[in-house]
C-alpha positions in Angstrom: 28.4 -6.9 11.9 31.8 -5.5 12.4 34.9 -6.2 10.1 37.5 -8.1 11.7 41.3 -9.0 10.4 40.8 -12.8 11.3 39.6 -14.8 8.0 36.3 -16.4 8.8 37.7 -19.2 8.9 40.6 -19.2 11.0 41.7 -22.7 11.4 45.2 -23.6 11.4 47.0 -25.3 8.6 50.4 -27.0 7.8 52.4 -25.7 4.9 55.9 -24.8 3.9 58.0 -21.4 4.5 60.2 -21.0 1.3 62.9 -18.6 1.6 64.5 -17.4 -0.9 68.0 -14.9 -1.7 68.8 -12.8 1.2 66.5 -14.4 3.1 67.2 -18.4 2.8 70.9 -17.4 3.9 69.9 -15.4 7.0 67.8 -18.1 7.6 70.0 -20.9 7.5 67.8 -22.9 5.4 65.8 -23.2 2.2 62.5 -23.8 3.7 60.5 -24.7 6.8 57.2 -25.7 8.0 54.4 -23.3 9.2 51.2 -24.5 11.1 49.1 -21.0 11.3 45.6 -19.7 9.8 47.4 -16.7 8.4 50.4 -15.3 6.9 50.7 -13.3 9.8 50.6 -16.0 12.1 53.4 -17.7 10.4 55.6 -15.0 10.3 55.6 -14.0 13.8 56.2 -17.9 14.2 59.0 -17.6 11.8 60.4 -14.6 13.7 59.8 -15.9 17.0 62.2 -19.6 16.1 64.9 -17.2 14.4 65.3 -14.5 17.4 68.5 -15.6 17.3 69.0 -14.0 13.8 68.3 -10.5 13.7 68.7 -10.1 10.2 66.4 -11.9 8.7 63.8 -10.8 11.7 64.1 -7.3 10.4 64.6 -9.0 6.6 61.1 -9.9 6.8 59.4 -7.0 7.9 61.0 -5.7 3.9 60.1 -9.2 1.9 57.7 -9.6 -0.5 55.6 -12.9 -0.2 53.4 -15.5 -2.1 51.1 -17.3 -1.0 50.4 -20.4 -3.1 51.5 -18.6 -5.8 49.5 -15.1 -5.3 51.3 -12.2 -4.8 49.9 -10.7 -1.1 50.9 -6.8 -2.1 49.4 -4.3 0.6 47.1 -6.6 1.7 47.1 -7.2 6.2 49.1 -10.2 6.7 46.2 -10.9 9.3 43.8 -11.0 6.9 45.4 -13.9 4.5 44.8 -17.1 4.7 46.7 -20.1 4.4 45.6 -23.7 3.5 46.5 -27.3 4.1 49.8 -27.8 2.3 49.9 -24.2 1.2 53.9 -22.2 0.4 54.4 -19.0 1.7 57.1 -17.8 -0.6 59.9 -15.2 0.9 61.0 -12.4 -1.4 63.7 -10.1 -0.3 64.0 -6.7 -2.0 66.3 -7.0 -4.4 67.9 -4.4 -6.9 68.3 -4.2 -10.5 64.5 -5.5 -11.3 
């Protein structure tokens, strides 16, 4: 069997987008909802609703994010799951640290 980036299971869930910093005021907003199997899923959802805001389309392609209150680090968006009532948390870079 061959690895593949989709979890095995890869059905979609409802959750929340948090945005925080930088990116809750290119955003316009403090949070919104997501309905995707992965993180990636719901980013390219995010970016797809906020085309109109280039910012925080290229913002989060630098953001740090939690999910459910695990940091992702390195890992392929792709390849993390998100669950029923699940937070994606947005972290901008930020200085000072």
């Amino acid at each position: 069997m061959g690895a593949t980036t989709e979890p095995a299971s890869a059905a979609r869930a409802s959750g929340t987008i948090r945005y925080w910093a930088a990116a809750k005021s290119e955003a316009g907003l403090a949070e919104e909802p997501y309905e995707a199997a992965t993180l990636a899923e719901a980013l390219a959802a995010a970016k797809a609703r906020h085309a109109d805001r280039p910012k925080l389309v290229r913002l989060l392609g630098h953001c740090s994010y939690l999910v459910d209150g695990s940091p992702v680090g390195g890992r392929d968006h792709a390849t993390v799951s998100l669950s029923e009532g699940g937070t994606v948390e947005v972290l901008p870079p930020f200085a000072g640290g």
